[in-house]
C-alpha positions in Angstrom: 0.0 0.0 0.0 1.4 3.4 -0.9 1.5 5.7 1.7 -0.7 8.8 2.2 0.8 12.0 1.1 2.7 14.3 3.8 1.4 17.5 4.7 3.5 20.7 4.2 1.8 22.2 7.4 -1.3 23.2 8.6 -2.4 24.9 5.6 -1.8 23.2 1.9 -1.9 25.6 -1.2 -4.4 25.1 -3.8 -1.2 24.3 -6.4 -0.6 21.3 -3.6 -3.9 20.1 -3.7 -4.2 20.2 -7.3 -0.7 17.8 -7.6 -2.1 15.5 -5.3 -5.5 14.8 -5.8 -6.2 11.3 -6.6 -3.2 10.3 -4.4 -3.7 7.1 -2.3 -4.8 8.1 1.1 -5.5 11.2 1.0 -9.4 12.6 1.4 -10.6 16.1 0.4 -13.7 17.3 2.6 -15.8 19.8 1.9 -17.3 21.4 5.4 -19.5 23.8 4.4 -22.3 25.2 5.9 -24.7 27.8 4.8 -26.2 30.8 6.5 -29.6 32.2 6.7 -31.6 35.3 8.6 -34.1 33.6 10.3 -37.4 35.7 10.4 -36.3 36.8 14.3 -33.2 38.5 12.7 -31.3 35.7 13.7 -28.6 33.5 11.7 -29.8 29.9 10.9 -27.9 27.1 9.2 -28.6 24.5 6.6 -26.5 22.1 5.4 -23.7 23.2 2.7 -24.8 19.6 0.6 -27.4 21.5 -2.0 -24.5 24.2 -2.7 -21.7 21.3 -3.1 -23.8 19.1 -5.4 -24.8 21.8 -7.9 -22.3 24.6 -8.0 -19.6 22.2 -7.7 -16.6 20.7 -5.2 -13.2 19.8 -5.5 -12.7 17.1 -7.5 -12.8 14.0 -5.8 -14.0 16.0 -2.4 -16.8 14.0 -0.3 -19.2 16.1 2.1 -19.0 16.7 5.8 -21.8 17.6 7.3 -21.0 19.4 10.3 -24.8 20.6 11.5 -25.3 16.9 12.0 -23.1 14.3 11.4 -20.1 16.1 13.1 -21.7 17.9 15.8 -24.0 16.6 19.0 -28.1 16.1 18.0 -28.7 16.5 21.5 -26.4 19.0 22.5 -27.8 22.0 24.4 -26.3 24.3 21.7 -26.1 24.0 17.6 -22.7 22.6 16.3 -22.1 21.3 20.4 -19.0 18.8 19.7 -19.9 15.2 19.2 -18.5 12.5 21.2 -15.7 10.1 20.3 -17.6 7.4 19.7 -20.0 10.1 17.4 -17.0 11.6 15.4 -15.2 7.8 15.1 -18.7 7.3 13.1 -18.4 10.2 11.1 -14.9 10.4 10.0 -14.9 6.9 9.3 -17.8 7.3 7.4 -16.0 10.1 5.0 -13.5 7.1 4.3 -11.0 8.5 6.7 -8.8 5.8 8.8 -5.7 6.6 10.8 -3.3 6.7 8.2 -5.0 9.2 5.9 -4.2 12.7 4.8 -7.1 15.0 5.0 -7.1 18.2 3.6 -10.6 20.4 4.6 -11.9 23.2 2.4 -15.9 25.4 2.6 -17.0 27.9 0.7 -16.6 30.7 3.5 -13.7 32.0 4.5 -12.1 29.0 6.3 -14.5 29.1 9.6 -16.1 25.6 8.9 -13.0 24.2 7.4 -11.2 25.2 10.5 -13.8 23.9 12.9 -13.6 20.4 11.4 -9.6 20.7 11.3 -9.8 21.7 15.2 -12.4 18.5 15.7 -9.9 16.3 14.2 -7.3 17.4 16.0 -9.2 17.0 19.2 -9.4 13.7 18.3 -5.9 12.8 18.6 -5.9 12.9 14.1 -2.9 15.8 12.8 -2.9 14.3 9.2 -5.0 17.1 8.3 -4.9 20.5 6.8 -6.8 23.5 5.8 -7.2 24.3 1.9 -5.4 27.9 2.3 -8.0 30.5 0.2 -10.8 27.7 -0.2 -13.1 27.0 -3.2 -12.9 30.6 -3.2 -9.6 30.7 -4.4 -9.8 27.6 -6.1 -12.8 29.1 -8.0 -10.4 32.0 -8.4 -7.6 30.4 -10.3 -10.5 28.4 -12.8 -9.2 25.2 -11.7 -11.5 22.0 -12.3 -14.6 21.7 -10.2 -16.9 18.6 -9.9 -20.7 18.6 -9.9 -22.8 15.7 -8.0 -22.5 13.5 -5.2 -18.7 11.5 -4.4 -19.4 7.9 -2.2 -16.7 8.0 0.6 -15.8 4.4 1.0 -16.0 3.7 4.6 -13.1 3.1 6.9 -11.9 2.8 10.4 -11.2 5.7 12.5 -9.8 5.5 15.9 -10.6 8.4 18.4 -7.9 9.5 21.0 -9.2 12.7 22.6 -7.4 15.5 23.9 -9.6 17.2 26.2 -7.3 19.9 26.9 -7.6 21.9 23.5 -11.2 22.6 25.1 -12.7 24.7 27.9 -16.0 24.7 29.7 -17.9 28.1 31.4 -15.9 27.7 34.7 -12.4 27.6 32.7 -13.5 31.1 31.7 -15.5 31.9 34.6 -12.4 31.1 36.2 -10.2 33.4 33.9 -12.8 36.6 34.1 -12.4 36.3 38.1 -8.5 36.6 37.8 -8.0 32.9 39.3 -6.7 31.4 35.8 -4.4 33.1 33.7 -5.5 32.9 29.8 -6.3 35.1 27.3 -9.4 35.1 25.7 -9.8 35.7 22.2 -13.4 36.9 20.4 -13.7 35.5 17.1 -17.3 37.4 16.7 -17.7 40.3 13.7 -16.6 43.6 15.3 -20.1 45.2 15.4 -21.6 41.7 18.0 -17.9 42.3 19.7 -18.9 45.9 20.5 -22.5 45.5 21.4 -23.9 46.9 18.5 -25.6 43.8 17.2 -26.7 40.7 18.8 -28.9 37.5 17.7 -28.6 36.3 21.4 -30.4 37.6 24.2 -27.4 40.1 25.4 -25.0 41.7 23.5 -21.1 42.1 23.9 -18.2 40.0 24.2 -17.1 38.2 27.6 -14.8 40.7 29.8 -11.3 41.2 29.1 -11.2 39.6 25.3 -9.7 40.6 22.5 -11.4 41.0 19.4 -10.3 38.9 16.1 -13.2 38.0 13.8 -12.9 35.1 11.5 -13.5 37.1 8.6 -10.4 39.5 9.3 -8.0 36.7 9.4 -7.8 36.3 5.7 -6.8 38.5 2.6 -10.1 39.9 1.4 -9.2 39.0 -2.6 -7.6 35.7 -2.2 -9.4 34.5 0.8 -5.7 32.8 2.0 -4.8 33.2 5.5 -3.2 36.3 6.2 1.1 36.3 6.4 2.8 35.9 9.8 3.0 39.8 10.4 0.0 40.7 9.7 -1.3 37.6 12.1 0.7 38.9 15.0 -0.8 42.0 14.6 -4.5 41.2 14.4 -3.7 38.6 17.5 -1.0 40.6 19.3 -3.1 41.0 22.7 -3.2 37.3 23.1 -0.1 36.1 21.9 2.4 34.6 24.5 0.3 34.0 27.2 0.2 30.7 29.3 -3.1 29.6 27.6 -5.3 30.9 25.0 -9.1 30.6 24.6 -11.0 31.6 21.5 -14.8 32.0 21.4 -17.4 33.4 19.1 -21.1 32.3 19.0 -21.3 28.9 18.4 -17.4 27.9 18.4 -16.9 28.2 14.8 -15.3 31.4 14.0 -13.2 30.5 17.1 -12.0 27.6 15.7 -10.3 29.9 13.2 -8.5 32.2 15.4 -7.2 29.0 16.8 -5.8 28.0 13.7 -4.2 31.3 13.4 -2.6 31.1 17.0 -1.3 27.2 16.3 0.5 28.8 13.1 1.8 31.4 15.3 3.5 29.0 17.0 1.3 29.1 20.5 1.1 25.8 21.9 -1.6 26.2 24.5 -4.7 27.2 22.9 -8.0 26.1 23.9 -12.0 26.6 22.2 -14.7 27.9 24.5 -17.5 25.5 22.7 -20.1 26.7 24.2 -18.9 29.9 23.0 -21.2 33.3 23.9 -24.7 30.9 23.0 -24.0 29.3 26.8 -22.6 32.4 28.5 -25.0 35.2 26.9 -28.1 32.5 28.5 -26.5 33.2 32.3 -27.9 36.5 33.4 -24.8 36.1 35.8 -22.3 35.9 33.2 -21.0 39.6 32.3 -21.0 41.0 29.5 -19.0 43.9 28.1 -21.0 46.2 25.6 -17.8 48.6 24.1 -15.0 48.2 22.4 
């Protein structure tokens, strides 16, 4: 059996991809999810599927679905992370087994790729990467796209979890009361940072954050994580402390500042999966309303 391609890094360019599709071993996912306003203002999801069937994927690229499939049905929260026995199931069922190389691309700007990265790796799997730029860039460049449905064949997958790359409400209870030393970084859009908007039922970001939004992470025109500079600056409150938590709504968007922090080199970083849906519920939790 020839063995799976090596990953470069964390991130895989779309010339990489493109020179090793079809390689033994190695599995493209697509991980997007779609947004909606929901008549209350609010954001809904629906599955990415539609979208990957009939505007077209990577070729060779099977679908994660991350609303169900890789995510807790009876979670308190959407997109609450599964089990191990739950996400065994699901990446198994994508055709990945413990020797493959994954490489995980959406339609966004990296958020869903990221959170599915992040779930791997939570999982005790680092064959896996991020599709640097996405079908966005992929799209960009004019290279081949697929239309319909790609059968995973189903393999094995053996869970080993690492609890520690996640935090519950006391971790951060604990850090907002000055008892454990962490930063905490906001991966919400700068106006539900601030106050200004909200689809929860209190505004603002969790005291003492700093503010990095998902969207602000990548190059605007090429959709590619931003260079090493420009990282350290959007993250530069956070970087070098003991541990590092990122949140957002729904531990999505945080799962790509964590990306960003791991390419940075910081060991120690944590996601708040619970993210602002649990805290903004406690009326006890604070809330800051300004930048």
């Amino acid at each position: 059996m020839t063995d799976s391609p090596a990953l470069p890094g964390l991130l895989v360019s779309t010339q990489w991809l493109a020179d090793h599709l079809g390689a033994e071993g190695l599995v493209v996912v697509d991980a997007s999810v779609a947004n909606f306003t929901r008549p209350d203002g609010g954001t809904g999801y629906l599955s990415g599927h539609e979208q990957y069937l009939l505007e077209g994927h990577v070729p060779g690229a099977v679908f994660a679905d991350l609303i169900d499939e890789f995510s807790d049905p009876d979670g308190a929260y959407p997109f609450t992370r599964p089990d191990a026995a739950r996400f065994s199931d699901a990446a198994g069922a994508l055709g990945v087994d413990d020797t493959s190389t994954v490489v995980v691309y959406d339609t966004a700007v990296g958020q869903w790729a990221a959170r599915l990265w992040w779930l791997f790796r939570a999982f005790g799997f680092d064959r896996v990467a991020v599709l640097d730029g996405g079908l966005k860039k992929w799209r960009l460049e004019e290279r081949e796209l697929a239309l319909g449905h790609v059968e995973p064949r189903p393999a094995s997958f053996t869970a080993s979890p690492r609890p520690e790359l996640w935090v519950e409400k006391a971790d951060v209870e604990a850090v907002v009361r000055g008892e454990l030393d962490a930063a905490l970084v906001c991966s919400t859009p700068p106006k539900e940072f601030t106050g200004e908007v909200s689809s929860r039922s209190r505004a603002g970001h969790i005291p003492g954050s700093s503010s990095a939004p998902a969207a602000f992470l990548v190059d605007r025109e090429q959709n590619t994580v931003l260079d090493e500079e420009a990282l350290r600056e959007r993250l530069a409150p956070a970087l070098g402390a003991p541990r590092i938590i990122t949140y957002c709504g729904g531990g999505i968007a945080a799962a790509s500042s964590a990306l960003a922090l791991t390419l940075l080199g910081e060991r120690s970083v944590a996601v708040y999966d619970g993210s602002l849906n649990e805290w903004a519920a406690d009326p006890a939790a604070p809330l800051v309303t300004s930048a």
